[in-house]
N, C-alpha and C positions, 0 to 999 in steps of 0.2 A: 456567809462571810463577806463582809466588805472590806473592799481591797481598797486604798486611794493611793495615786500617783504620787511619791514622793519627787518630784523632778527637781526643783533647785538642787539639791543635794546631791543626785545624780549626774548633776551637770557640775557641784563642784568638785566633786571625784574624778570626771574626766579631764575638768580643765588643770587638776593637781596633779593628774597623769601624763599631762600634755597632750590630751586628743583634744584641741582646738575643734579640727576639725567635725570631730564627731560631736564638739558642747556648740556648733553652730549649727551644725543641722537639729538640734534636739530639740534646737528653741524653738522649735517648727511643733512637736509635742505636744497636747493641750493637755493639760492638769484635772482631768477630768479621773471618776469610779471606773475600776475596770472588772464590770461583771459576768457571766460566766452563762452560760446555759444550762437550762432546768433538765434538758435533755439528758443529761448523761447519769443523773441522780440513783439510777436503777443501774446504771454500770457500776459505779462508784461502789455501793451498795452490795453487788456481787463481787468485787473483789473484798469489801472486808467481811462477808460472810466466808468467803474462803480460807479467809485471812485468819478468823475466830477459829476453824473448826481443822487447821494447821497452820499454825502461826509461823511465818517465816524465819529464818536463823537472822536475827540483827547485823551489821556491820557487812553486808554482801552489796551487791551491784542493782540498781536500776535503771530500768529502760523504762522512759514513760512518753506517750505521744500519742501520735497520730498512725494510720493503718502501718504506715512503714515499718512501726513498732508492733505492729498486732502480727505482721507477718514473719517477724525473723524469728528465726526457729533456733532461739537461745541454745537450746542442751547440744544441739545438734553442731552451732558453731562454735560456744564455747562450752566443752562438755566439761569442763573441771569448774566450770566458774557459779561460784554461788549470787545467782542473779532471778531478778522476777519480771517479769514481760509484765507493763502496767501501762498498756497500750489502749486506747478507745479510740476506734476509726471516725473519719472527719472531725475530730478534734482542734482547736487553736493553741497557741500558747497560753493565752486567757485561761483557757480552760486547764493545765497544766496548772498555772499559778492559784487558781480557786481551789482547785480539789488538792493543793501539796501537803496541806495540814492532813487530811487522811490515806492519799496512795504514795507521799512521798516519805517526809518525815516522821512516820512511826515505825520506818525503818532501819532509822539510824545508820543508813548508806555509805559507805564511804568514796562512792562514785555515781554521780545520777548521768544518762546519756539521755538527752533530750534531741528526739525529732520535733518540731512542731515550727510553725512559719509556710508550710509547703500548701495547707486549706486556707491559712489565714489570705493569702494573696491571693490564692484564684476564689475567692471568697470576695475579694476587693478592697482589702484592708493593704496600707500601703506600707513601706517596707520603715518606715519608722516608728509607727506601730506597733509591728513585729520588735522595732530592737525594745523600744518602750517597755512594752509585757515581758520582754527576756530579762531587762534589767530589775523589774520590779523582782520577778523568780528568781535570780541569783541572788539578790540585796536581801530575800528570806531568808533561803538557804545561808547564805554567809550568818546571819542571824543565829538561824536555828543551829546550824549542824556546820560551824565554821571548819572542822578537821573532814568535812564532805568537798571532793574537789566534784565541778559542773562541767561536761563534757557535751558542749551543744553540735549536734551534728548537720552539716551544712544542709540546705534543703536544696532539694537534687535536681539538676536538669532532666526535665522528662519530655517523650514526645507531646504528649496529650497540653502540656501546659507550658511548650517553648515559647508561643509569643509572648506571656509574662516575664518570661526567664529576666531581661532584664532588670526587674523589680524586687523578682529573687534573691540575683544578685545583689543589688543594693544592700536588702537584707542581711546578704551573709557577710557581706562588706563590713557593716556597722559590728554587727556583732563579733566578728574577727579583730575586731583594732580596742572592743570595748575587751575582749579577751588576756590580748597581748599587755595589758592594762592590768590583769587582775592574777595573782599568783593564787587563784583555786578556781579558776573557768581557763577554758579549753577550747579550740573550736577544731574539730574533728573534718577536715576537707575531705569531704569524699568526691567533691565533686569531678578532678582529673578523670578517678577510676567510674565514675558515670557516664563518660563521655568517649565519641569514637575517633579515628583519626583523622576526621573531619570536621569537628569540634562542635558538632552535634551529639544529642545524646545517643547512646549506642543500642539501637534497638535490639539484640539480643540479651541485654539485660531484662529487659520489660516482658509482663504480661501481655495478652492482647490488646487491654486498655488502653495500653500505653503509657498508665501512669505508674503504676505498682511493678515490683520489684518482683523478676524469678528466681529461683533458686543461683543461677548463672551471677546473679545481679548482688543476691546479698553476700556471695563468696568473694565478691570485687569488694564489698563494705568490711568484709571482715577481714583482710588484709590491712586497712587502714587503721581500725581498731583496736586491732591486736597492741600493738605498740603502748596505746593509751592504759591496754589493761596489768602492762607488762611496767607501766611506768611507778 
């Protein structure tokens, strides 16, 4: 599947939204294919054999991304909620937006919670990038599945990848104000409850890595959550 950059359009959705701001840095953008890695084709591939041999109940929740997604133990945090983990670790949002036609939208979701942005940067993709591919993903979604609200979850201050964090940030910047902008995207801040009272991240959330989330860690995430699922 070939994807291409709708960006004037995108830039005049912001500027009719009044994010000036964000339709000046966009123009920074290049209008370029946004393709996807071959890599994951065998993931892809085991979810919809899983998918054929018990097809999911339509109209429930998705989580799709990156390890962050691979690790939250759904039934366990929301054990009433009818939702499918469609997580592939070191994932981008690139990759999100190529594979949506098969782990997204034959769901018929009425909630998709997207991790993704957190490998794209320490990957070395810069944080307009990241908003670029979110925008392309939401502009489907509105598309395909417009009564589907987008619920982007901020990507997290972590030890392993604080020096980037500024760039993160930026990231979650853009995407936050492209949010505030659209009555069916969301942007889910988890980042306070990631952080300690020295506004570093808070190393008892974390693994050893230092990058990935512990049990301690996604209990802070699902607090912030809750709300979104309640809404």
């Amino acid at each position: 599947m070939m994807i291409q950059r709708s960006l004037s359009l995108r830039l005049l959705s912001l500027l009719a939204a009044g994010q000036v701001a964000f339709f000046t840095l966009a123009l920074q953008a290049q209008d370029t294919a946004a393709p996807s890695s071959p890599k994951w084709e065998e993931k892809i591939k085991a979810f919809e054999e899983k998918d054929a041999k018990s097809p999911p109940k339509p109209g429930g929740v998705v989580f799709v991304g990156s390890s962050s997604i691979i690790g939250w133990n759904l039934p366990e945090s929301f054990p009433d909620l009818n939702a499918l983990n469609r997580g592939f670790g070191g994932s981008e949002v690139v990759d999100a937006l190529f594979y949506a036609d098969r782990i997204i939208l034959p769901y018929k979701p009425t909630k998709i919670f997207l991790y993704a942005g957190d490998n794209d940067i320490g990957n070395g993709k810069t944080a307009l990038t990241v908003f670029d591919d979110f925008v392309m993903l939401a502009e489907l979604i509105e598309a395909k599945l417009p009564e589907a609200e987008l619920i982007y979850v901020a990507i997290k201050p972590s030890i392993k990848r604080w020096k980037i964090w500024p760039e993160m940030q930026r990231a979650n910047d853009l995407i936050a104000g492209y949010a505030r902008a659209k009555s069916k995207v969301s942007f889910a801040n988890i980042i306070p409850a990631t952080l300690g009272s020295n506004g570093e991240p808070d190393p008892t959330l974390f693994k050893d890595d230092g990058l990935h989330l512990n049990k301690k860690g996604y209990a802070a995430w699902n607090a912030v959550i809750v709300p979104f699922l309640n809404d």
